[in-house]
Each structure stands twice: as C-alpha cells, then as structure tokens.
C-alpha positions as CSV (number, residue, x, y, z in Angstrom):
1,X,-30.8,23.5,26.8
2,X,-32.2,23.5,30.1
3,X,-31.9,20.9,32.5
4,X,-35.7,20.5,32.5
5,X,-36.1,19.7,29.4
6,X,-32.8,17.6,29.1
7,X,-35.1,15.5,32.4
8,X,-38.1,15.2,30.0
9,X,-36.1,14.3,27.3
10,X,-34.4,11.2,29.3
11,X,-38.4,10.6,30.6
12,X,-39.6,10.3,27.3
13,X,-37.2,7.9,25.8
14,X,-35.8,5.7,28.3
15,X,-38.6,5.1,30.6
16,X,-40.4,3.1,27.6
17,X,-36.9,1.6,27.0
18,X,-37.0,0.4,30.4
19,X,-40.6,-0.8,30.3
20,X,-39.7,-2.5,27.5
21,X,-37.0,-4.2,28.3
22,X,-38.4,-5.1,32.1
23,X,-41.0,-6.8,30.3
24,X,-38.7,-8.4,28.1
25,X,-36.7,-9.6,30.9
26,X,-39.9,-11.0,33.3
27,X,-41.3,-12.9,30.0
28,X,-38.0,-14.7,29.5
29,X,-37.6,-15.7,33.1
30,X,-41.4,-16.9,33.1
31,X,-40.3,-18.8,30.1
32,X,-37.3,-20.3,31.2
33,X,-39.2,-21.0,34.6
34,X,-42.3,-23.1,32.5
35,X,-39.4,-24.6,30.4
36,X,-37.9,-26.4,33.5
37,X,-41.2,-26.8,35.2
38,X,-42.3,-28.8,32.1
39,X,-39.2,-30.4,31.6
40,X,-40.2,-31.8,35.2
41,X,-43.5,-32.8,34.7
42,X,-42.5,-34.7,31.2
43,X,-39.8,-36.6,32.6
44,X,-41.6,-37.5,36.3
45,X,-44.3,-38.9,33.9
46,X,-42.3,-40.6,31.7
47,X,-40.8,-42.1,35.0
48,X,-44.1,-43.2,36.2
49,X,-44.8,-44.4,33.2
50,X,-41.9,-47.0,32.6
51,X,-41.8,-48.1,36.5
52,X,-45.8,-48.8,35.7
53,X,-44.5,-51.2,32.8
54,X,-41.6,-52.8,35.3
55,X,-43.8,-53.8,37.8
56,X,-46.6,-55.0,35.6
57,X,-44.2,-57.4,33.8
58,X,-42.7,-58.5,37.1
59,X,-45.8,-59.3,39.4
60,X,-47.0,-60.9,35.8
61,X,-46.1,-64.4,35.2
62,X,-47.4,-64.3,31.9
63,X,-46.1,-60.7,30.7
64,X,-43.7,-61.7,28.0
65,X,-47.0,-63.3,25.6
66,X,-48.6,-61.3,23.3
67,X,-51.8,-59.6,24.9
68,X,-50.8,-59.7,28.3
69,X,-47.7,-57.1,26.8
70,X,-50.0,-55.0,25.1
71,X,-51.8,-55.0,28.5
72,X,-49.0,-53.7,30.3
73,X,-47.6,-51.3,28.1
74,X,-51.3,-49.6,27.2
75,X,-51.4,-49.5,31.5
76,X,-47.5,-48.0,31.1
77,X,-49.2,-45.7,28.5
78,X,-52.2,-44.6,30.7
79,X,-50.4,-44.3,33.8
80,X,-47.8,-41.7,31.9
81,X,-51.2,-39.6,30.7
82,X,-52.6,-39.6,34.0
83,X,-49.5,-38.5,35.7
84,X,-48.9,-35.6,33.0
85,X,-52.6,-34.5,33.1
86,X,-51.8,-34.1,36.9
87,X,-49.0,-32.3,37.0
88,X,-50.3,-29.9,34.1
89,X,-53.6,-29.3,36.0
90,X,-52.1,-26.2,37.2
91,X,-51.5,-24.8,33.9
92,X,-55.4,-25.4,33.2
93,X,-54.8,-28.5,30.9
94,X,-56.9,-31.5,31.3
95,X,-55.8,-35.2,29.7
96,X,-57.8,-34.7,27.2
97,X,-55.8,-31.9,26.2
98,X,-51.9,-33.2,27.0
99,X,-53.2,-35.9,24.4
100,X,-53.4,-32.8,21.5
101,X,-49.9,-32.3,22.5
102,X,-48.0,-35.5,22.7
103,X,-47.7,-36.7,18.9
104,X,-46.1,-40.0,19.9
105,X,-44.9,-42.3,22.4
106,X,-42.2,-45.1,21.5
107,X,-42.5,-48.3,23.6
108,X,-38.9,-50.5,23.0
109,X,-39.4,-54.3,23.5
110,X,-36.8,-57.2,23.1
111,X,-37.3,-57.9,19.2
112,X,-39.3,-54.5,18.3
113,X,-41.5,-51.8,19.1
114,X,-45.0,-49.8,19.6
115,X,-45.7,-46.7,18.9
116,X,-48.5,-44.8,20.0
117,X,-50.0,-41.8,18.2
118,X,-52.5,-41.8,15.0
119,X,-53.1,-44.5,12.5
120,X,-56.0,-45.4,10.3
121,X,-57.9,-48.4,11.7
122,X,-59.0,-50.1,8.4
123,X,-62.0,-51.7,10.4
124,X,-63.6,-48.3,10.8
125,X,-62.2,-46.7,8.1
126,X,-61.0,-43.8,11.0
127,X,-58.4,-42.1,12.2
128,X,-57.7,-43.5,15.9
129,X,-55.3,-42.4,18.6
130,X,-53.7,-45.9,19.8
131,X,-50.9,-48.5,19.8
132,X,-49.4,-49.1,15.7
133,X,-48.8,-52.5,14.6
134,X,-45.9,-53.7,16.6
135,X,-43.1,-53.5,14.3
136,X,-39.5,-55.8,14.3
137,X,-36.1,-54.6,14.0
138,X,-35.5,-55.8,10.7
139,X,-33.7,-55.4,7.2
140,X,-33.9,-56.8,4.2
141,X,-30.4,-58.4,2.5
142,X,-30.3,-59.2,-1.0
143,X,-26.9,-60.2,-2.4
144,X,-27.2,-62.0,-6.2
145,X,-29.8,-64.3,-7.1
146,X,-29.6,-66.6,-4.4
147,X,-29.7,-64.3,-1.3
148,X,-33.1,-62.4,-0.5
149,X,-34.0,-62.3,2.6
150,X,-34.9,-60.2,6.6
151,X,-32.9,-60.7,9.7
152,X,-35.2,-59.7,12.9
153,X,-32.6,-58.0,15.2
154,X,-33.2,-57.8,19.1
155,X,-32.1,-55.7,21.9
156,X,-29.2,-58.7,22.1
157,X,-27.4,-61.5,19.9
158,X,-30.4,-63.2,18.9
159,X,-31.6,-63.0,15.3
160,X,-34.4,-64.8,13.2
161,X,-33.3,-65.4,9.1
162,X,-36.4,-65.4,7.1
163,X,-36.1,-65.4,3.2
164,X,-34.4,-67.1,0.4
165,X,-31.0,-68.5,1.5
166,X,-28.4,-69.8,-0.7
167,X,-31.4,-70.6,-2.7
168,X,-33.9,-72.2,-0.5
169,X,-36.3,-70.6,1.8
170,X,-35.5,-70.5,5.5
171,X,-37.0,-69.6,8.8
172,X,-34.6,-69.6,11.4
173,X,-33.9,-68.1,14.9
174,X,-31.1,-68.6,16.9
175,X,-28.4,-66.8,19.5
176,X,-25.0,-65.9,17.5
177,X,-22.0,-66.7,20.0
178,X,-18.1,-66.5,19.2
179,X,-17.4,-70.4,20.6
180,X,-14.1,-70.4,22.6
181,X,-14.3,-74.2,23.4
182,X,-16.6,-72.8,26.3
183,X,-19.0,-75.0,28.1
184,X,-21.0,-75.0,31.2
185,X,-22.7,-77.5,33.8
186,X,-26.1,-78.6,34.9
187,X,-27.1,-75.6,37.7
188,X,-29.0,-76.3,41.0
189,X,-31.4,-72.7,40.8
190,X,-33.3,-71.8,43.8
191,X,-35.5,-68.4,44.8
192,X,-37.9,-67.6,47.7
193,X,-41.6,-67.5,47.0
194,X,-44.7,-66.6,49.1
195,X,-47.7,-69.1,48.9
196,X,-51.0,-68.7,50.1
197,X,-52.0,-71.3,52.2
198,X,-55.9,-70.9,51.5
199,X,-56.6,-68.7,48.8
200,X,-60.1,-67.0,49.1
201,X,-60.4,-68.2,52.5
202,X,-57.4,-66.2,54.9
203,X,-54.2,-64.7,54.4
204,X,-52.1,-66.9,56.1
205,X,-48.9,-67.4,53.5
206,X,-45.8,-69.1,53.9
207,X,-42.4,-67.9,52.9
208,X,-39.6,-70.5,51.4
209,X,-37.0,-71.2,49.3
210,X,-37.0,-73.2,46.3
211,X,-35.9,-75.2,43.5
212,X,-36.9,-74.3,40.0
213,X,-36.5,-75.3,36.0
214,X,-37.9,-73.5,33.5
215,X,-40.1,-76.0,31.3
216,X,-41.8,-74.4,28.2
217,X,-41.3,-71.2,29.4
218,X,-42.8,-71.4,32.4
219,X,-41.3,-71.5,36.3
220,X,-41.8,-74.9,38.0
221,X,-41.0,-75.5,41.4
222,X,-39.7,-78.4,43.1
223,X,-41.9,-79.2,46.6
224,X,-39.7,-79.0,49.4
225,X,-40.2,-81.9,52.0
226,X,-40.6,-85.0,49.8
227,X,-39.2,-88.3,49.6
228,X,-37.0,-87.8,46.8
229,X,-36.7,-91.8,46.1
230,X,-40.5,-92.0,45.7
231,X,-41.7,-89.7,42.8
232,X,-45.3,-88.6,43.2
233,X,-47.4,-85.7,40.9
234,X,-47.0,-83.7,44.0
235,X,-43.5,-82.9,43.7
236,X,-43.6,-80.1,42.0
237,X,-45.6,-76.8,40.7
238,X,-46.9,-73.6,38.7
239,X,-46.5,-70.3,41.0
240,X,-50.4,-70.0,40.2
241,X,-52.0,-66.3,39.5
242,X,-53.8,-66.8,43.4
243,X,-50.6,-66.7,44.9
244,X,-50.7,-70.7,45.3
245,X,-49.6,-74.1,44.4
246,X,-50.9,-75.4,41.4
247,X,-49.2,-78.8,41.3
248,X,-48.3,-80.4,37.6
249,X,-50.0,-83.5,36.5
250,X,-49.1,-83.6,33.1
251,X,-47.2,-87.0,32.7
252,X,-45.2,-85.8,30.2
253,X,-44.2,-82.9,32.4
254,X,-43.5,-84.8,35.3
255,X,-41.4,-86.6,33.0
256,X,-39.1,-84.1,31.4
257,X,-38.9,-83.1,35.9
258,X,-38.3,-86.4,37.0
259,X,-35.5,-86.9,33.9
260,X,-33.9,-83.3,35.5
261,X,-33.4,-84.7,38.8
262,X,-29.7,-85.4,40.4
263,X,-29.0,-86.2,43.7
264,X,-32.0,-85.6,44.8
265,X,-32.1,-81.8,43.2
266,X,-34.1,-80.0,40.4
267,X,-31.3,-78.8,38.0
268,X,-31.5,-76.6,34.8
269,X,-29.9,-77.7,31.5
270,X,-30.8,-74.0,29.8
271,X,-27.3,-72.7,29.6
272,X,-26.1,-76.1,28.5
273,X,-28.5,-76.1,25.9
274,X,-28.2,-72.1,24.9
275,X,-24.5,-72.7,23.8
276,X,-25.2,-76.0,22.3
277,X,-28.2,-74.8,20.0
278,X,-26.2,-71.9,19.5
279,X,-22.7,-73.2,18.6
280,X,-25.1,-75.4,16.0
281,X,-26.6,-71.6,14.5
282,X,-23.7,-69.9,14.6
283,X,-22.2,-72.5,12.4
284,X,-25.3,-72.2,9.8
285,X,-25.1,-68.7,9.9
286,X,-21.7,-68.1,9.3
287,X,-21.2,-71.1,6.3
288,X,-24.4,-69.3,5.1
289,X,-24.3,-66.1,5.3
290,X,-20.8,-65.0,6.2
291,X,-20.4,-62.8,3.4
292,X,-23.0,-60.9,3.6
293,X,-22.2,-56.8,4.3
294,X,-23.9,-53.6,5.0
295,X,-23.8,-53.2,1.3
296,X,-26.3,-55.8,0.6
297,X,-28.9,-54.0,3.3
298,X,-32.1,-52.6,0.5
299,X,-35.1,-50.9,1.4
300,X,-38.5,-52.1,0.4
301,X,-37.6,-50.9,-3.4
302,X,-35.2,-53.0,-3.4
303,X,-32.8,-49.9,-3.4
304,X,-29.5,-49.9,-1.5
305,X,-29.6,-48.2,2.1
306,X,-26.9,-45.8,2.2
307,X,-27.9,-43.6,5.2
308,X,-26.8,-46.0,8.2
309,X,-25.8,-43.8,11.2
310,X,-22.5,-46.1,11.1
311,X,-20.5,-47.2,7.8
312,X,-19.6,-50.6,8.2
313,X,-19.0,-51.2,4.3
314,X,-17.6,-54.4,3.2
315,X,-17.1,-55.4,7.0
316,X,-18.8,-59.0,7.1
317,X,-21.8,-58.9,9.2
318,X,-22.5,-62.4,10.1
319,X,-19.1,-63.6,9.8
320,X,-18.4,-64.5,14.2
321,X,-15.0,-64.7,14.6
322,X,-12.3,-63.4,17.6
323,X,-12.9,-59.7,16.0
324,X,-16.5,-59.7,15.9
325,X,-17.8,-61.4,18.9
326,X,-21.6,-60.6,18.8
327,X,-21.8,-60.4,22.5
328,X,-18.7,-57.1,22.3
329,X,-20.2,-54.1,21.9
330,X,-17.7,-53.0,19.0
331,X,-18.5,-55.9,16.7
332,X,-19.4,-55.2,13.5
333,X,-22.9,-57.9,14.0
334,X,-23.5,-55.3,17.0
335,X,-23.1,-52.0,15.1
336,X,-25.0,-53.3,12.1
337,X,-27.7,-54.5,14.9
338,X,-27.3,-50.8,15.9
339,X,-27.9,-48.8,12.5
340,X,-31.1,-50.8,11.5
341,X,-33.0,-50.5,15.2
342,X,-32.2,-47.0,15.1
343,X,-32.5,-46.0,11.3
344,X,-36.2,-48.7,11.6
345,X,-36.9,-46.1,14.2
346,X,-36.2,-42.8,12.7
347,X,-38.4,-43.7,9.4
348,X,-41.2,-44.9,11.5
349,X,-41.5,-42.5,14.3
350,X,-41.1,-39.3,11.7
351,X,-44.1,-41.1,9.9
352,X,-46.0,-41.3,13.0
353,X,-45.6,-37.9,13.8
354,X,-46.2,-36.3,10.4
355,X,-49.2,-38.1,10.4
356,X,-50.2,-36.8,13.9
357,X,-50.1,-33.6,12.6
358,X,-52.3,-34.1,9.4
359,X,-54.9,-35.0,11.9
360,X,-54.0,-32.4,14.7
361,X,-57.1,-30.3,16.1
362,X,-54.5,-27.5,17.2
363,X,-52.8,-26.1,14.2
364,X,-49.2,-27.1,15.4
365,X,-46.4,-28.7,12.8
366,X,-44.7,-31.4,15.2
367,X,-41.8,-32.9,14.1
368,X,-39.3,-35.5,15.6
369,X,-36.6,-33.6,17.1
370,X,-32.9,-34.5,17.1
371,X,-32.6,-37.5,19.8
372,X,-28.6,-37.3,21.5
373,X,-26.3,-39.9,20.9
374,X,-26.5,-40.9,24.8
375,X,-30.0,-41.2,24.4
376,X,-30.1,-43.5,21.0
377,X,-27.8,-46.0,22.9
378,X,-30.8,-45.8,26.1
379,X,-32.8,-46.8,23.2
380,X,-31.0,-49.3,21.3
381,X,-29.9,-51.4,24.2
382,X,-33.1,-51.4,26.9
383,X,-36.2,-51.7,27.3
384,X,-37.5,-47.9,27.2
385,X,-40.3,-45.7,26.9
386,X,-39.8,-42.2,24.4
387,X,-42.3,-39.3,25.0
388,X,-42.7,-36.2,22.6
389,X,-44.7,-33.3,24.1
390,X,-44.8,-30.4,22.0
391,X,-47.1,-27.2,20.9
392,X,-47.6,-25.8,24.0
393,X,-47.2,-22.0,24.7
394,X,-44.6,-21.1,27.5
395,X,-44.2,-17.6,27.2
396,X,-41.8,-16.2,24.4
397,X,-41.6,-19.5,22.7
398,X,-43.6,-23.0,21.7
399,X,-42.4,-25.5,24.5
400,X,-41.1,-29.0,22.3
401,X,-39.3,-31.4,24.0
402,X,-38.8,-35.1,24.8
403,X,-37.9,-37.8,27.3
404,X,-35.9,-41.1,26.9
405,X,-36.0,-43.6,30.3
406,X,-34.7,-46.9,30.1
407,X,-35.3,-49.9,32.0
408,X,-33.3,-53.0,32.3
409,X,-35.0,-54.4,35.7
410,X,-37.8,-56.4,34.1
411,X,-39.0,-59.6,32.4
412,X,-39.0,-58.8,28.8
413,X,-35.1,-58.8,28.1
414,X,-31.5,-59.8,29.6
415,X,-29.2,-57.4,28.5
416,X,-25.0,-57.8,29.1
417,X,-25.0,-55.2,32.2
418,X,-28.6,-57.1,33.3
419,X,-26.8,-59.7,35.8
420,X,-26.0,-60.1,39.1
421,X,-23.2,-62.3,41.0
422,X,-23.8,-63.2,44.7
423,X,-21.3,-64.3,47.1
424,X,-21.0,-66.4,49.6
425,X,-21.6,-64.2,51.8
426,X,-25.1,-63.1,50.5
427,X,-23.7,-59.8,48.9
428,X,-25.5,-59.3,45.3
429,X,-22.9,-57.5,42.8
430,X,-22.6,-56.1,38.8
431,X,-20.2,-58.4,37.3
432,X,-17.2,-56.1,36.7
433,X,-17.5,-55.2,40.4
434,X,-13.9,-53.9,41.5
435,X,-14.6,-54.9,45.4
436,X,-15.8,-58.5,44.2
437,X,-12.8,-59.1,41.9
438,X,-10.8,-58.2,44.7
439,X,-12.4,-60.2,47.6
440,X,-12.4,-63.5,44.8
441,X,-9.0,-62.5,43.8
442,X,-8.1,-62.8,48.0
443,X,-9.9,-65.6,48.6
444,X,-12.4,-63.9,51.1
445,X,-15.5,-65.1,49.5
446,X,-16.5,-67.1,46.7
447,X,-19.2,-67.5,44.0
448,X,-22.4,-68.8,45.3
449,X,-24.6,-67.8,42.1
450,X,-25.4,-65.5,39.2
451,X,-29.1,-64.2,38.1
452,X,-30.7,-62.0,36.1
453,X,-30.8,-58.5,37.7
454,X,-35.1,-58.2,37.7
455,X,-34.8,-61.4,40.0
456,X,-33.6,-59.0,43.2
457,X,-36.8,-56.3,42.3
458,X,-39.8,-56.9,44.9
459,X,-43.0,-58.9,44.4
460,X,-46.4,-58.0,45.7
461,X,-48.3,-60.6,46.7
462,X,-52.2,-60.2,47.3
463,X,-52.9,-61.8,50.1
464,X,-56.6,-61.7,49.3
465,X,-56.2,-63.7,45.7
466,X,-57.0,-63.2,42.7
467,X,-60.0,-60.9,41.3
468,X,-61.7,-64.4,41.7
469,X,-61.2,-64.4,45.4
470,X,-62.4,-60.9,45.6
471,X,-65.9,-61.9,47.1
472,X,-65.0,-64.4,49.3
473,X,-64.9,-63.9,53.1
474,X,-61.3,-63.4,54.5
475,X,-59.9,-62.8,58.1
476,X,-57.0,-60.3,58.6
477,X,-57.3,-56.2,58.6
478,X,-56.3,-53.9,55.8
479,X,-53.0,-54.1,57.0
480,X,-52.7,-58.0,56.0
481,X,-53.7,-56.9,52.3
482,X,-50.2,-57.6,51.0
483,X,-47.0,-59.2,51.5
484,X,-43.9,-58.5,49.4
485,X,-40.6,-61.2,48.8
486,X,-37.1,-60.7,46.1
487,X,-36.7,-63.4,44.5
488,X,-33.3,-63.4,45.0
489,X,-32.5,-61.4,48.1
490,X,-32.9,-64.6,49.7
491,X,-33.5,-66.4,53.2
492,X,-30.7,-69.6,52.2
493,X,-28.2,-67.0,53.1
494,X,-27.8,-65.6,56.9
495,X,-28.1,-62.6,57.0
496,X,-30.5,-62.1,53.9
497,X,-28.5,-60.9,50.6
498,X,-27.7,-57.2,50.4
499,X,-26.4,-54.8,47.3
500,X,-22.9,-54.1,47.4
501,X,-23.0,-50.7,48.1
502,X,-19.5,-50.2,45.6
503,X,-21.2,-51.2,42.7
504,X,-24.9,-51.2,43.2
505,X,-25.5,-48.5,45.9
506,X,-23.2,-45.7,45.2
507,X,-23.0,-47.1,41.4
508,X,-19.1,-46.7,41.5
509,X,-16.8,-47.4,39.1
510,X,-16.7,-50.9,37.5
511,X,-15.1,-52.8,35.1
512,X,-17.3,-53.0,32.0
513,X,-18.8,-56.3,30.4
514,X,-17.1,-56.4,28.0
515,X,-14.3,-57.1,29.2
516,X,-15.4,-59.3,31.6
517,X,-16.8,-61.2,28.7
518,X,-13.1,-61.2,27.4
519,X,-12.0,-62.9,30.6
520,X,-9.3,-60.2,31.7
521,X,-9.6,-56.8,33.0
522,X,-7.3,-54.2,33.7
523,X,-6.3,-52.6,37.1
524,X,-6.2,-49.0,36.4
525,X,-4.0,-48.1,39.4
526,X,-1.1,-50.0,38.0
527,X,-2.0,-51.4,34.8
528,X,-1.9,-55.1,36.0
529,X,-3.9,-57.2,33.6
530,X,-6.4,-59.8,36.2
531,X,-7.1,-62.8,34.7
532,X,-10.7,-63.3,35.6
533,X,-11.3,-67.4,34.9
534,X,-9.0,-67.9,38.0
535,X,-9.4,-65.7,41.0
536,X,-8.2,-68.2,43.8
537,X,-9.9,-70.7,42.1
538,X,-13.5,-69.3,41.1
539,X,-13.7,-68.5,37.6
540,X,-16.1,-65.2,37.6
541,X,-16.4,-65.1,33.7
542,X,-17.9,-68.8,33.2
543,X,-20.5,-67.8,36.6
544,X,-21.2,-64.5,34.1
545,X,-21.9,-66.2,31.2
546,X,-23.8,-69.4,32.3
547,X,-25.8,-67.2,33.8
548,X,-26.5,-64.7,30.8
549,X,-27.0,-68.0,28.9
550,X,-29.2,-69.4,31.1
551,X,-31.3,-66.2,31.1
552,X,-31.9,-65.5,27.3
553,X,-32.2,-69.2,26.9
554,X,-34.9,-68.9,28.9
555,X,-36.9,-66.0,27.5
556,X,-40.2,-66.4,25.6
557,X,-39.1,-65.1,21.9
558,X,-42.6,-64.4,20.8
559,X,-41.5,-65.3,17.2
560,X,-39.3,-67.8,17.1
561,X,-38.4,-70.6,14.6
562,X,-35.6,-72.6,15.9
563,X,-34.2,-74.8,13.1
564,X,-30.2,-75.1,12.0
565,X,-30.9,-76.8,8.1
566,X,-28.1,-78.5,6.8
C-alpha cells in the first residue's frame, strides 16, 4: 500500500477521533469549570444569607418572639435569593428563575425548624412557594399503658414532656443537668451601650458601661450616676428600639430591681436559678421517666422507629447520671437528642422536596441528596441555614448540589463552644483555650468574666432613630448616620478587650468542652492531667458554667411550660 493512501487512511479515521475526543475534553473542562463556579455562587449566597439572619437577630432586641423570627429568617431567605440571582445573572438566569431550581431551604432554630419550598395553603386552597409550619424536634414515647407521650428536643439540654406520664397528663419544660453538688453565686453583669441623647432631633449619642438583669426576658439597665440609698423610677431602663432610654415605671418591676440590688450593684440570680429549677426537673425526670429507651420511640402509627442513625437500644435515655451527663456530647440523652432532630429532618425535607417536584414548571425529579456526616453535626448543633439547588444544565451533566453554614454568633441559642472567658487583662478567649489555662495555671491573669460569644459581635446603632424618626429634622452629615459598639469588647478594661489570637484569631488548637465541662483536661505534650477548678486559685470550670447557665437561663423558650409535679 502506498504511503498516500496509508496518509488518507490515518486522515479519515483519526482526525474525527480527535475531533471527537477535543470536544469531549473542552465539554468536561467547561463542566467542571461551571461545577466550581456554581459551587461558588451557592455557598457565597448561602453565606449572605445566614450572616443576613445574624445581624438581624443581634441589632433586634426582640428577635427571639415569634413574628419578629419569621421576619428575620424570610429577610435571611430573601437576601440568599437576591445574592444567587446575582451571581447567576451571567448565566442568563433571573430570580425568578433560581427559585425553579432551589426545591428547599432548611432554616435550624433552637427548639425546631422552617423549611421553605412548596406547601398547600388551605386558605386558598393553592399551592404556594413559602415558609412550612415551623415544626419541633420531637418524638413520641409510649412504653405500657401508662406512658404516652412527646419530648420537644432543642439544639441543647432543654426538653419539654407533653403527654400521659405515669398516668397523668403533663406539660413540662425544663434543662436536664448531671448535679455534682455544683452551685454558683449572685453575678454583677455589665456591657457598653450607645444611647441617643435626642432621638429624632440630633445624633449626639453617648457611650457607657452598664449594669444589667435580665427581667422577663428582657435587658434592663441600671442608670449609672444615682444615689444608690435613694431609689427612684429613674434608676433603671429598656435599651428602647430609638436607640434610647426608656426608663421602667412598672412598680412591680422596680420591685423585683430594687429586691436585686447589693451593695449598691444590679446582680443577676439566672444561673442561681438555672441549676436550681433544674436540679428540681432533672429529679422529676429521671423518678419519671428514667426507664424510658430508644425502644419505646413510635411513629405517628404508633409503630416502633427502628431506623435511628444511632442504636442506642435499651440504653436509658432520661436516666442523668455520671455516664450520661446531658451537657457530654457522648451521652446517651445527647445521641438520642441526635437521631430524632436528624431522622425529624430527613422525613420532612424528602417530603418537601418530592412535593416541590409534583408542582415543578421545569420537568426535573429533585431529590434530597446524601448530607456528610460533618455536615449533620453543623446541623444538629447550630443554628444553620441548608440550600438545595439543583436542575440546572452545566455542560455534560445536571448541576445538583447543596450548602450547610452554621452560625453560633447570634441570639437565638447558647450552644457548649458558644462562650467566652475574659481576663483580667481584657483578652476575650474559648473556654478550653491552651494560652489561658496556662496564664491562670501561672497566676499571670485571672478571671474577670464569662459571656455568651454573640455578646462580642458589633451593633449598629442608627443615629437618626427609628423609622419613626425618619421625618424629623436632624444635624450631622451622612457620615454621622451610624455608630457601632460590642457589647462586650468593652471600655471597663484599659486597653479595650481584644480576641486572643491562639484560640480565636488563628483558631488554634484547644481543649474541647467537654472536657472542660469534666473539670480536667489533659496536656498533650506530657500527658499531665490539669485540674481546671484550681488554677492558682481561679476555678475556670465554675466561670464556664455559670456562665452557660446564666445564658440558656436566660433565653426566651417560645414554648415553654415550666412545672416539676410531684
């Protein structure tokens, strides 16, 4: 054969081949290029959308009741759409069109969830695209005739006990600790706050530092610069939604304040009265229902629930003891807590979805994908916000993904790793901080307080008001719009507090809660145990947990019925 035709030969098959397989090649690196470009855009959104819900609830004094929640999370929800829409516009989609592709969002609060996708509004007897019926993280024990009744989980070791109980009805919440003999004192709590000085009228503010109680779960303030021997209505006040002083008159208020006074300073009783009220329902709960097991855990058939994503079997549940501390994250209370948040999820998200795609416009099958383990502990521990966005074309395949971002910065939940110790040097730290337990342990500095972590966030403060102040006439240029304050990264110390940079800056590694919750850690360089109740004399695990009392003590449980029985 000639070499000619042995050239046309090679032309005529392996110039296709290599057409081919050229386009092949450029079609899966498009495709892995629009993978990780909307990988991007999904999680920058989902971003925005979470950090929209943190601010909200912490600029929001009244975030943690009812409608002003739903507020912030359908802002969260908006803000997520507007910021995909944006970063899709490229691609040629509007928001209108993202909205055909994201079958459901999943919104985790303290004692429950939203989710957000299709469901049939019974008072238009349509199909609308919108926030579900908030539902609890609950399951439904029945053991005998005598036992029938839910336990309302939450994101930490608070539960409410509704149903028949050893024969009677009961409706009971209540915090379940592991009693040590541990107690705590009355706390002096202070924070800086800017006031307006004449809201609607200037933006002159002042900057200070405070005393505060939390009375019916709401901040009060104790005036500075009073005669503490003569007690007027002035002494103390709301933080009011202008920015100002709205000073209490209630005589029974003023009287629970005045009865909360001590040499001359505004002190809290909440984590007294968290481990008292809880040492009295952990006792009820464990006489009561302390042999209760993951075996007595029915459906809404009344059929046994034998797909948990842990097997705790005849473990006792509700039976507190050294070995199942609810506050440990191995108890068996907290991996029961775990399986019925997670399997509460599943059931209702895949229902949400399947019904997204009965109704779906664009001929796509959604389906809830596999979540990682990494990501189901995000979930079943914080505060977070789960996007699905699927169906859309990206070259050789159908693009389906989804996007798990936590938050535990914010006012709706205080969980273990959610607190901060300051020194008293000003230095904020986590709690199983290496450098802290070391500069205690030496007797460089010592414990000047413990807060929740969303306390050291920034607040805005409008200097022009309210919306009700919006018409009035006010001095100042658009550069005097705002002022901002933390809470807790405050003036009382010189310098102003600061984040350790070991354990909050570079995010190094700590000890974990749990054990600082045991009261002992261990040195990893030499295997020295550290006895964490006496560090020169400052006991870092009583400043921990008074404050994480203090903290859920002081949390507005939307449903709560707080009763012990007999």
């Amino acid at each position: 054969m000639k070499l000619q035709h042995l050239t046309i030969i090679f032309l005529i098959i392996i110039v296709p081949i290599s057409l081919v397989l050229s386009a092949y090649i450029n079609s899966q690196v498009e495709t892995i290029g629009n993978q990780t470009s909307y990988n991007s855009n999904l999680i920058n959104a989902t971003y925005d959308g979470i950090k929209a819900f943190q601010l909200n609830t912490i600029n929001n004094s009244y975030s943690t009741i009812g409608n002003s929640k739903i507020r912030d999370i359908e802002a969260s929800i908006s803000t997520f759409f507007a910021s995909l829409s944006t970063n899709f516009r490229s691609k040629g989609y509007s928001e209108d069109d993202m909205r055909q592709h994201v079958p459901a969002i999943l919104f985790t609060l303290y004692d429950g969830y939203y989710i957000y996708s299709n469901y049939y509004n019974t008072e238009t007897s349509s199909y609308n695209y919108g926030l579900k019926p908030f539902m609890y993280y609950s399951c439904r024990y029945v053991s005998g005739s005598n036992y029938d009744f839910v336990v309302n989980y939450t994101l930490d070791n608070t539960i409410t006990v509704i149903g028949i109980v050893n024969g009677t009805y009961v409706t009971k919440t209540g915090h379940l600790i592991y009693d040590e003999g541990y107690s705590t004192d009355t706390e002096v709590l202070t924070e800086d706050l800017i006031t307006l000085d004449n809201p609607g009228v200037d933006t002159s503010y002042t900057k200070d530092n405070y005393q505060y109680v939390i009375y019916n779960n709401q901040k009060i303030y104790k005036e500075n610069g009073i005669d503490d021997s003569t007690p007027d209505q002035n002494r103390y006040f709301y933080y009011s939604s202008t920015y100002s002083k709205d000073y209490v008159n209630d005589l029974d208020t003023l009287a629970y304040l005045n009865s909360h006074l001590s040499g001359g300073n505004l002190v809290s009783d909440s984590a007294q009265k968290y481990y008292e009220e809880s040492k009295e329902f952990t006792n009820w709960v464990t006489s009561n229902l302390g042999n209760i097991t993951q075996d007595d855990a029915v459906d809404l058939e009344g059929n046994q629930i034998t797909d948990f994503v842990t097997d705790t079997g005849t473990d006792r549940i509700f039976l507190v003891s050294d070995t199942n501390n609810p506050l440990q994250s191995n108890s068996v209370f907290n991996e029961n807590r775990l399986c019925v948040i997670r399997k509460s999820i599943e059931t209702n998200l895949v229902s949400a979805i399947t019904n997204f795609t009965n109704h779906s416009i664009i001929g796509y099958e959604f389906a809830l994908p596999q979540l990682n383990e990494e990501d189901w502990e995000k979930i079943e521990n914080n505060i977070s916000m789960v996007t699905f966005l699927q169906g859309l074309p990206i070259g050789g395949k159908i693009y389906n993904n989804y996007c798990v971002v936590s938050n535990d910065s914010n006012e709706e939940t205080v969980g273990n790793d959610s607190i901060f110790i300051i020194d008293s040097s000003g230095t904020y730290h986590k709690p199983g901080c290496k450098t802290l337990i070391e500069q205690l342990d030496n007797g460089t500095v010592t414990i000047a307080g413990a807060y929740a972590s969303s306390d050291f966030n920034r607040r805005t403060v409008s200097l022009t008001g309210s919306d009700a102040n919006a018409g009035a006439q006010l001095t100042g240029t658009d550069s005097d719009t705002y002022a901002f304050f933390y809470p807790q990264v405050s003036t009382a110390y010189s310098p102003t507090s600061t984040a350790c940079y070991n354990c909050i800056v570079t995010v190094a590694d700590t000890y974990s809660t749990d054990e600082i919750i045991s009261g002992s850690v261990t040195d990893s360089s030499n295997g020295r145990a550290i006895d964490i109740t006496n560090l020169n004399g400052q006991n870092l695990q009583k400043a921990y947990l008074t404050a994480l009392a203090r903290a859920r003590y002081d949390l507005y449980i939307t449903n709560g019925y707080f009763g012990y029985g007999d």
